[in-house]
TITOR-655253 format. One record per residue (C-alpha): y, x, z. Coordinates in steps of 0.001 Angstrom, whole numbers. Each point is the difference from the previous one (the first is absolute). Example, Ala and Ser with C-alpha at 12.3 -4.5 7.8 and 13.67 -1.06 7.14 Angstrom:
       y       x       z
   -4500   12300    7800
    3440    1370    -660
// end
This chain:
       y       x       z
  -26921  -66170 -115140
    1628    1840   -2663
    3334    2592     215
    2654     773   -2167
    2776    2791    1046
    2837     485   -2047
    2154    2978     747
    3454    -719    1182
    1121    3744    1257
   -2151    2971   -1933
   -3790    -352    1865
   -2398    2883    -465
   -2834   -2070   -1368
    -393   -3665   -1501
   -2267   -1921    2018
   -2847   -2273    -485
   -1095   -3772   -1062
   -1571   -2190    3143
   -2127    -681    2830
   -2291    -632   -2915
    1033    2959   -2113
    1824    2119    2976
     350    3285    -794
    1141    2885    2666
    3278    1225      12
    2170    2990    1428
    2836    -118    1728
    3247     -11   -2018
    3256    2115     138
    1945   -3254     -79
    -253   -2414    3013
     505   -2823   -2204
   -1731   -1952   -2446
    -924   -3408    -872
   -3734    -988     848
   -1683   -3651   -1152
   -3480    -867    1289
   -2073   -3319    -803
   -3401    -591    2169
   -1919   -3141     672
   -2275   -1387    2517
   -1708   -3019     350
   -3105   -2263     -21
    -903     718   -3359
   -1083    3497    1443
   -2986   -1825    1777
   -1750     858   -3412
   -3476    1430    2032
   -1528   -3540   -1125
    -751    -146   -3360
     380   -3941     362
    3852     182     654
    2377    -180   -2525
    1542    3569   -1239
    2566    1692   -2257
   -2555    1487   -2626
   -2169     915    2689
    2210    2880     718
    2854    -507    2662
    1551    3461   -1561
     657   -1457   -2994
    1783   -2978    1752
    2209    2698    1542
     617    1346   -3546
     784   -2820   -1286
    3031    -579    2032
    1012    3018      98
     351     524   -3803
    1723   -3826      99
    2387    1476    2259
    1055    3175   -1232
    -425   -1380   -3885
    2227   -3244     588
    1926      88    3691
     470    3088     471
    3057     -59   -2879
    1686   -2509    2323
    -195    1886    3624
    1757    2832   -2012
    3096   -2488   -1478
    -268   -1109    4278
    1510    3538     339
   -3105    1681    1124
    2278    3229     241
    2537   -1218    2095
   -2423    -230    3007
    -709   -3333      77
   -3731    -619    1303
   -2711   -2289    -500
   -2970      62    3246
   -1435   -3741    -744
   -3471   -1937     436
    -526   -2936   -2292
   -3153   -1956    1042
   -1797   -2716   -2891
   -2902   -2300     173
   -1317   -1261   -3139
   -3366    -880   -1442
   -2295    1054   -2487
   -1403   -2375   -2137
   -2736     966   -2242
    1654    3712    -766
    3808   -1457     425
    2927      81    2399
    1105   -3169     622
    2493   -1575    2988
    1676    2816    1128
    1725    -357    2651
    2460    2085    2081
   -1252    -104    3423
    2549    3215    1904
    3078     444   -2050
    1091    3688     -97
    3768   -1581     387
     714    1197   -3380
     196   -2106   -2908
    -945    2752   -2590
   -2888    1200    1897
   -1422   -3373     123
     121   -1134   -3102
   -1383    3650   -1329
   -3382    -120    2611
    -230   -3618   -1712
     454    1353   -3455
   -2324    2845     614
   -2355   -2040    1227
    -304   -2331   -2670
    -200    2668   -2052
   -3838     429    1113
   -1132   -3649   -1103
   -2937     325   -2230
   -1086    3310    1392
   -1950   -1423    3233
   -3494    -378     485
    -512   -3680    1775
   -1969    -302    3045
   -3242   -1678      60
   -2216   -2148    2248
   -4012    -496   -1057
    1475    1507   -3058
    2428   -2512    -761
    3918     669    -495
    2089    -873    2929
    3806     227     259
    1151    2200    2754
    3032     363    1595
    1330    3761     738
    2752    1390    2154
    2054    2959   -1607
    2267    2331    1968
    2426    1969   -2102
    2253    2617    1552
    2663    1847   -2406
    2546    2813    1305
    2441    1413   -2251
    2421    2171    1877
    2038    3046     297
   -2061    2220    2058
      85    4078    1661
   -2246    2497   -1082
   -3154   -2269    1360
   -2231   -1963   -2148
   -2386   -1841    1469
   -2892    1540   -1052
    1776    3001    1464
     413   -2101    3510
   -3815    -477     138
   -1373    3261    -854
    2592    1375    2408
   -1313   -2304    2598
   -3826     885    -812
     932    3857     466
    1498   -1090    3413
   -3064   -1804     581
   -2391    3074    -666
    1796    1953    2803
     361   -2467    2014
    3631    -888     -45
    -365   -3781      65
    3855    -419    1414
     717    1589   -3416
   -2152   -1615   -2128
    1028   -3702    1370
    3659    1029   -1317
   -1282    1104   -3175
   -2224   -3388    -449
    2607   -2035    1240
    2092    1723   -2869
   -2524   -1212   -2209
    -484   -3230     976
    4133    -353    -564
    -384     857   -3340
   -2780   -2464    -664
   -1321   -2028    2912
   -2914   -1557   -1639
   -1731    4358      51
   -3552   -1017    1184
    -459    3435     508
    3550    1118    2210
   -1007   -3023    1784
   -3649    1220     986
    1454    3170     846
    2473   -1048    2219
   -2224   -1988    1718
   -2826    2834     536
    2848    2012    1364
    1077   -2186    2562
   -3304     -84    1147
    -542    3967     -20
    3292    -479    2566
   -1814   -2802    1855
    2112   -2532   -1260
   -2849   -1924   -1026
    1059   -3671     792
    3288     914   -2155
   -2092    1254   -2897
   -1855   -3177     106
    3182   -1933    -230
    1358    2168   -2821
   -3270   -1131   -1859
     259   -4016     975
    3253    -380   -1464
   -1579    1629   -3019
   -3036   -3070     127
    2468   -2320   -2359
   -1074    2245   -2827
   -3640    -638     693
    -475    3955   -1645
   -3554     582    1191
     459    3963    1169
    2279   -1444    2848
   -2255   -2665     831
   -3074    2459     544
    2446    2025    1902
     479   -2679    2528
   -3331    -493     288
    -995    3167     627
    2632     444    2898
    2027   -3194     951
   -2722   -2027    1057
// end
């Protein structure tokens, strides 16, 4: 996930790039600025066998890559949108396409974020990575592979809360015990970008330090369409 936060009212420090990149921040003097996130989730994360097809062999770099397609050649255009006149993007675009030989190839749109713009920009974005994949193999032959992508993208006038602020917030909470707090603080978070593996696992572990533990194991199922593998061992380990 990467950030971008352009001040809109005087802030007291500029923030940092993304999930991927994130930087911490301090609170600002203003209570306004505009924040843009980009994170991604899908089964092209499944990368622990070496026989499945991956982005480089490096799932960060996948992240990167989007993200520098989005800031470098949409970003421009959520700006003309009147980014500073408080209008907000908080969309999920989800793709299936295959890889064949180190190619993307019949993408298709399978969740629409609702937004024209947004669509067509995961799609660009995506096809932006053909040529950079390693193929998947079988008795070491080639093998096309289909992959599901998730791509979330906020861009948003926000308060004096970033999410990476909303998450170590909520892990302070959770250190003394405050889980009522630090659910508020996740579920912050998870506004800002509801694809956050780790917001979500946090949540989760929360509820069950209340006892909630049947609603922490929902909060985790609805999270299985993503097939991100630190959830799934999470269910295992206490939703069985």
């Amino acid at each position: 996930m990467r950030r971008l936060k352009i001040t809109v009212i005087i802030c007291c420090q500029f923030l940092l790039p993304l999930s991927i990149l994130m930087l911490n921040s301090t609170k600002c003097f203003s209570q306004r600025y505009t924040e843009s996130y980009i994170s991604i989730q899908g089964t092209y994360d499944k990368v622990r066998d070496a026989k499945r097809a991956n982005f480089a062999r490096n799932n960060f770099l996948l992240n990167r890559q989007f993200s520098d397609q989005f800031f470098n050649q949409f970003f421009p255009s959520f700006i003309r949108m009147g980014a500073f006149k408080n209008i907000t993007i908080n969309a999920t675009t989800g793709l299936t396409f295959t890889i064949v030989k180190n190619n993307v190839d019949s993408i298709r749109v399978i969740k629409s974020s609702g937004l024209s713009l947004i669509d067509s920009a995961t799609i660009s974005m995506l096809r932006s990575t053909s040529g950079k994949w390693t193929p998947g193999k079988i008795n070491d032959s080639t093998v096309e592979e289909s992959i599901t992508l998730w791509v979330h993208i906020f861009f948003g006038v926000v308060g004096d809360r970033s999410l990476g602020a909303c998450i170590k917030s909520g892990n302070a909470y959770m250190a003394t015990e405050d889980y009522k707090k630090a659910i508020k603080e996740y579920d912050k978070a998870l506004y800002y970008d509801e694809l956050n593996t780790n917001a979500m696992k946090q949540k989760g572990l929360a509820l069950i330090k209340m006892g909630n533990k049947s609603e922490a194991c929902a909060l985790w199922k609805s999270f299985e369409q993503y097939d991100n593998p630190d959830i799934s061992t999470l269910l295992k380990e206490n939703c069985q």
